[in-house]
Backbone as CSV, one residue per row, in Angstrom:
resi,resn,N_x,N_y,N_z,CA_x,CA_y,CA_z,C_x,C_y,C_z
1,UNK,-15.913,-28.410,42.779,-14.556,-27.985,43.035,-14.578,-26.573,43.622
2,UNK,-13.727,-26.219,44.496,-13.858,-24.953,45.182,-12.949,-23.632,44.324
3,UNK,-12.591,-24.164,43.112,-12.184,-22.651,42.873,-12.757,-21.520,42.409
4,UNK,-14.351,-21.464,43.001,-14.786,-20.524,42.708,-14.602,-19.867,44.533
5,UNK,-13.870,-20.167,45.166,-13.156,-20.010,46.242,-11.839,-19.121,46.484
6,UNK,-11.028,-20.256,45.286,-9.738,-19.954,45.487,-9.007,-18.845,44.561
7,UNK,-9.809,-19.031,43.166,-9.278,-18.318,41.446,-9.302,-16.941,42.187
8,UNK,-10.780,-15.974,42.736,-10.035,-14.637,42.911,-9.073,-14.445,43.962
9,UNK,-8.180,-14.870,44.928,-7.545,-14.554,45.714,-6.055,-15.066,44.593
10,UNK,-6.187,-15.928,44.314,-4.873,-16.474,43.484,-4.848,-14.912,42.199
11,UNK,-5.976,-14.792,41.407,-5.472,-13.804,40.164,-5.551,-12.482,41.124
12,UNK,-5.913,-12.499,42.191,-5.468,-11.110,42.812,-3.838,-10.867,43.297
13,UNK,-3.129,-12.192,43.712,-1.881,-12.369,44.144,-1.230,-12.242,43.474
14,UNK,-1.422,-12.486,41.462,-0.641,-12.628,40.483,-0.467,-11.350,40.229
15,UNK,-1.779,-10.514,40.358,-1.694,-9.131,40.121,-0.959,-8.121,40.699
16,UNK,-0.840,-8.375,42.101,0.007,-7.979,43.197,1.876,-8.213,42.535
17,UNK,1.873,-9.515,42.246,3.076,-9.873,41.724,4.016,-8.836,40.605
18,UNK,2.562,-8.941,39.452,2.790,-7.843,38.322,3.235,-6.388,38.426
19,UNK,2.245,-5.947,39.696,2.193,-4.457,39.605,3.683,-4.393,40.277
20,UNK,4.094,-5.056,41.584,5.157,-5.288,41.753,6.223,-5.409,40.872
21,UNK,6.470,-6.392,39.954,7.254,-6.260,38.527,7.610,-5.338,38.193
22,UNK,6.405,-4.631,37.672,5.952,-3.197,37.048,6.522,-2.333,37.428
23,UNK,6.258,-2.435,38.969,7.403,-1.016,39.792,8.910,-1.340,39.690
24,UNK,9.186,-2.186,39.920,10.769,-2.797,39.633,11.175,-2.138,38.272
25,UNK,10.595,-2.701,37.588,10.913,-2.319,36.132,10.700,-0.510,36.081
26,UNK,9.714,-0.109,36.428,10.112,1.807,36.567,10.913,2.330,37.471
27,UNK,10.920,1.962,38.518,12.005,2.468,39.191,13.677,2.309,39.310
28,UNK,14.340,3.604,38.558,15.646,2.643,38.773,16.382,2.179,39.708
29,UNK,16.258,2.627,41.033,17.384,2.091,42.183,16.304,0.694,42.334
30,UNK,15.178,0.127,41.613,15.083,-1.025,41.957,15.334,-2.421,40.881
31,UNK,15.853,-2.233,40.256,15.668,-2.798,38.631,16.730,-3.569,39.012
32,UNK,17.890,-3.668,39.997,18.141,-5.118,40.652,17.721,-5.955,40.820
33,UNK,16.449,-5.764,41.129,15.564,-6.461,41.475,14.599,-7.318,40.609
34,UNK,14.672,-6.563,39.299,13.712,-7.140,38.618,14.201,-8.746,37.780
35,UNK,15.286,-9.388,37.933,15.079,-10.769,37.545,14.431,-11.719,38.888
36,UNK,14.623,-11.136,39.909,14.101,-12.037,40.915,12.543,-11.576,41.110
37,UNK,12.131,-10.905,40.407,10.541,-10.606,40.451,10.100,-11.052,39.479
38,UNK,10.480,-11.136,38.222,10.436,-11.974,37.045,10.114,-13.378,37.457
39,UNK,11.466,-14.165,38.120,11.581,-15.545,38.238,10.454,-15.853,39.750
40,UNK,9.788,-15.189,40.923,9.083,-15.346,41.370,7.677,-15.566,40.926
41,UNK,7.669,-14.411,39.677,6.254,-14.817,39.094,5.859,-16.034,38.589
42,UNK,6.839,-15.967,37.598,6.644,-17.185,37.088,6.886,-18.506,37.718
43,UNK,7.552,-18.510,38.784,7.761,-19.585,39.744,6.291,-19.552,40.230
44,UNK,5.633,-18.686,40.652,4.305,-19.147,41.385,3.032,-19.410,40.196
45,UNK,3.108,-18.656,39.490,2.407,-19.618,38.526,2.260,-20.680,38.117
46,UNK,3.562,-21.107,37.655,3.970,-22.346,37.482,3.835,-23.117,38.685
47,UNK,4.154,-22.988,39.444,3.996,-23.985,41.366,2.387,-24.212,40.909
48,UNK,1.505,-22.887,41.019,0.160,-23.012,41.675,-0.493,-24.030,40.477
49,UNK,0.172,-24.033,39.184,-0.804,-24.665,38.318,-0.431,-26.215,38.482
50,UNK,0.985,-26.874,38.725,1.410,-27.794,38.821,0.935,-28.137,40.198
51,UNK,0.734,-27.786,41.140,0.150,-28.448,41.845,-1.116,-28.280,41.766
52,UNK,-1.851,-27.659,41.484,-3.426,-28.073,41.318,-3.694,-29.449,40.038
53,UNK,-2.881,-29.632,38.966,-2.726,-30.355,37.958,-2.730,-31.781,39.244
54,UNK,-1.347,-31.853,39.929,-1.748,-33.109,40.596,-2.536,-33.089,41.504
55,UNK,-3.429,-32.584,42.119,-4.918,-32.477,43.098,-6.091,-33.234,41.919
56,UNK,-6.117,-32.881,40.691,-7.221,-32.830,40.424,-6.594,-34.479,39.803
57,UNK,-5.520,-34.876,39.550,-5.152,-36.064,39.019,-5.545,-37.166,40.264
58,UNK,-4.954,-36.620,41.423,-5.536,-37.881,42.796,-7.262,-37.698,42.865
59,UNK,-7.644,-36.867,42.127,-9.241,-36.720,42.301,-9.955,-37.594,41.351
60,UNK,-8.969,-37.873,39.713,-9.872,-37.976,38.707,-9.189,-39.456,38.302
61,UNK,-7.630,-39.947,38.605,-7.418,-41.429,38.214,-8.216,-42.512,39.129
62,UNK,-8.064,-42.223,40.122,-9.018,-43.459,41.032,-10.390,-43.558,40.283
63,UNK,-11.395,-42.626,40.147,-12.483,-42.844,39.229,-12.299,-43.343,37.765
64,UNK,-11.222,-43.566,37.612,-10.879,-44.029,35.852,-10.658,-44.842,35.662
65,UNK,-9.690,-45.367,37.289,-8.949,-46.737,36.970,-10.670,-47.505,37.430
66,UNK,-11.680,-47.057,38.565,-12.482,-47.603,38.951,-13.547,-47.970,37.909
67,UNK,-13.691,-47.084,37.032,-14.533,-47.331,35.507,-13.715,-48.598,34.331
68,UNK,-12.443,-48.676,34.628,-11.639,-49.630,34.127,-12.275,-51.211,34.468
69,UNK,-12.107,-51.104,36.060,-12.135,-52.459,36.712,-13.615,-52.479,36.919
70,UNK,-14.552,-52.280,36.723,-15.997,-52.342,36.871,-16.473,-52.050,38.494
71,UNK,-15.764,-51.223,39.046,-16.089,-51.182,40.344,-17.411,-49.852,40.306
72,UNK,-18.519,-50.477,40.488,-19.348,-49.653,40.920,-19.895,-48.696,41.702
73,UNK,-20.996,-48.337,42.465,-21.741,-47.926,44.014,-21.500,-48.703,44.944
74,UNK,-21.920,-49.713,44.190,-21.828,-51.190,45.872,-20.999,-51.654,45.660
75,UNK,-20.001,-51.502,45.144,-18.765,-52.486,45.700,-17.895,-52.167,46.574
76,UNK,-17.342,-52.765,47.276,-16.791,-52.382,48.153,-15.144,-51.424,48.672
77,UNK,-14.840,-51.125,47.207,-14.130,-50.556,47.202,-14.435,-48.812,46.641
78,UNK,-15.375,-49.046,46.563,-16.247,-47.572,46.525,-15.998,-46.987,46.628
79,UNK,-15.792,-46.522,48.304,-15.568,-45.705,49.293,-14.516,-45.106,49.274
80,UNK,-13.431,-46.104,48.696,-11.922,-45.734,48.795,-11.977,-44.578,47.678
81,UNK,-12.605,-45.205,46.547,-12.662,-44.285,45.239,-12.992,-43.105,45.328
82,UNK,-14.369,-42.811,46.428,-15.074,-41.839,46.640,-14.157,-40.997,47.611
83,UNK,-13.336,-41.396,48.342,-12.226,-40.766,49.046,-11.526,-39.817,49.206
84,UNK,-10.810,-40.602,47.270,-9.704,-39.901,46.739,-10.703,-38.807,46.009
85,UNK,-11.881,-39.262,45.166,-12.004,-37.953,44.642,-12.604,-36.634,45.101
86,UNK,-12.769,-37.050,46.629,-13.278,-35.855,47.529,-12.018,-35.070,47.765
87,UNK,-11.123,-35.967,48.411,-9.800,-35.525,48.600,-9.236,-34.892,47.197
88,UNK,-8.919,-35.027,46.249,-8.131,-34.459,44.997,-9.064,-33.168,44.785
89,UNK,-10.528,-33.721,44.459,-11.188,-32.548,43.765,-12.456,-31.208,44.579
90,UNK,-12.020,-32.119,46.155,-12.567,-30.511,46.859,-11.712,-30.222,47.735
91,UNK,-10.880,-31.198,48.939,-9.970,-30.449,49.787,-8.805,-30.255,49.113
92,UNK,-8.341,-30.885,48.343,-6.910,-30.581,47.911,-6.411,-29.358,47.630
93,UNK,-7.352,-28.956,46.457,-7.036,-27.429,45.765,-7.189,-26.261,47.057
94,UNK,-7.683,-26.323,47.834,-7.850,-25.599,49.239,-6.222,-25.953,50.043
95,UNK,-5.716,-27.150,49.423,-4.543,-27.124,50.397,-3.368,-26.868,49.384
96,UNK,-3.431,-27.612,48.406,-2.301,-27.548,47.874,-1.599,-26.014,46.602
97,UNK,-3.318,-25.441,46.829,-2.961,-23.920,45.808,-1.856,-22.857,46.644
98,UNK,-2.302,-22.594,47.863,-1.184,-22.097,48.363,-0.074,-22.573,48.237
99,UNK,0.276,-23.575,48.899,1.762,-24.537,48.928,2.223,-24.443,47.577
100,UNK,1.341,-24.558,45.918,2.226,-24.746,44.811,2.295,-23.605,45.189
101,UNK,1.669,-22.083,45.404,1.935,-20.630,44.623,3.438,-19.993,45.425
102,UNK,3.281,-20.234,47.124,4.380,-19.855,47.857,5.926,-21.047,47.520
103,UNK,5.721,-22.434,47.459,6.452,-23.178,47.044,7.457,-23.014,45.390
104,UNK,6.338,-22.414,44.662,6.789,-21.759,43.167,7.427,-20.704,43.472
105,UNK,6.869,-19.629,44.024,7.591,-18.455,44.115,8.527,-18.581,45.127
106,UNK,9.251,-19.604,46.052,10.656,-19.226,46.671,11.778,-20.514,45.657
107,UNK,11.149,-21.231,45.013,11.951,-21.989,44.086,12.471,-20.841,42.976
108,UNK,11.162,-19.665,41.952,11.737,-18.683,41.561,12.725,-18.155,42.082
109,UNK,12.772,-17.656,43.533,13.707,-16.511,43.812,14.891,-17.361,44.133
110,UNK,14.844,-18.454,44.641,16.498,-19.327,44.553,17.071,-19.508,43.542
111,UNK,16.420,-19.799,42.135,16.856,-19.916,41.089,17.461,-18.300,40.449
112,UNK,17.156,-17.424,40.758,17.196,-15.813,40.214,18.654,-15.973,41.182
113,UNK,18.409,-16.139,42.922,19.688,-16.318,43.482,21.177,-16.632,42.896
114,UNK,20.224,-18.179,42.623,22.058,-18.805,42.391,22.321,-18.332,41.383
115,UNK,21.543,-17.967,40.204,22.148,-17.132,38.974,22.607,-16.186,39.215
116,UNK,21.988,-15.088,39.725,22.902,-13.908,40.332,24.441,-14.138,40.746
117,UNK,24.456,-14.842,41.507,25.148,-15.632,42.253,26.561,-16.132,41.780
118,UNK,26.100,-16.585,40.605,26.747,-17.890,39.485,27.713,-16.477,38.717
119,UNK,26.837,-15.313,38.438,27.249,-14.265,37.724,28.693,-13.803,38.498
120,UNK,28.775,-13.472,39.741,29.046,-12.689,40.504,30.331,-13.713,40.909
121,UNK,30.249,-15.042,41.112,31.810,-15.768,40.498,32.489,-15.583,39.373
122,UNK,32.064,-16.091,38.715,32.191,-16.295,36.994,33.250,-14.485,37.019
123,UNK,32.807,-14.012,37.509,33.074,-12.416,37.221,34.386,-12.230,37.624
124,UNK,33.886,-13.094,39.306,35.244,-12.791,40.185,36.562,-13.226,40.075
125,UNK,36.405,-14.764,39.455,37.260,-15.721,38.446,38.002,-15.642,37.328
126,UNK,37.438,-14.776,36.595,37.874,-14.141,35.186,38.696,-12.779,35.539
């Protein structure tokens, strides 16, 4: 599996995220800011782990269900097996770690949005 590839660029990004946080949270003209740096983090965390969770699942059920059905080396459905778990458990995490981490973190900041958002009616209404 390649995340001896991918893990330091990902815990370097998280770190980036934090120290970011961090400054939000000390500085006051930025502390607006800090639920949508909050909900980004944890949006990309959450993204990057949920999608690596399903990479390594298209990598590791085809070999399970294939140990199920007695499909061996030579059978002819092998290949297919051998496929998926090239695909799930070496290119995937190369494709899909970015996509969960940037995919997590703009689902965070929409969600921080519409709450903001939600606030800023609710307010206007009352």
């Amino acid at each position: 599996m390649p995340y001896h590839l991918i893990l330091p660029f990902f815990i370097a990004a998280f770190f980036a995220e934090g120290l970011g946080l961090l400054l939000c949270a000390a500085i006051p003209s930025l502390r607006r800011s800090l639920p949508y740096g909050r909900s980004v983090l944890v949006g990309s965390v959450l993204g990057f782990l949920t999608a690596n969770l399903a990479s390594i699942l298209v990598g590791v059920v085809p070999v399970l269900v294939a140990m199920a059905l007695g499909i061996d080396r030579d059978h002819p459905a092998a290949g297919i097996v051998a496929g998926f778990t090239l695909l799930g458990l070496f290119f995937g995490p190369l494709v899909v770690s970015p996509l969960g981490f940037l995919g997590g973190a703009w689902m965070g900041w929409r969600r921080a949005w519409r709450a903001a958002h939600a606030r800023v009616r609710a307010a206007g209404t009352a």
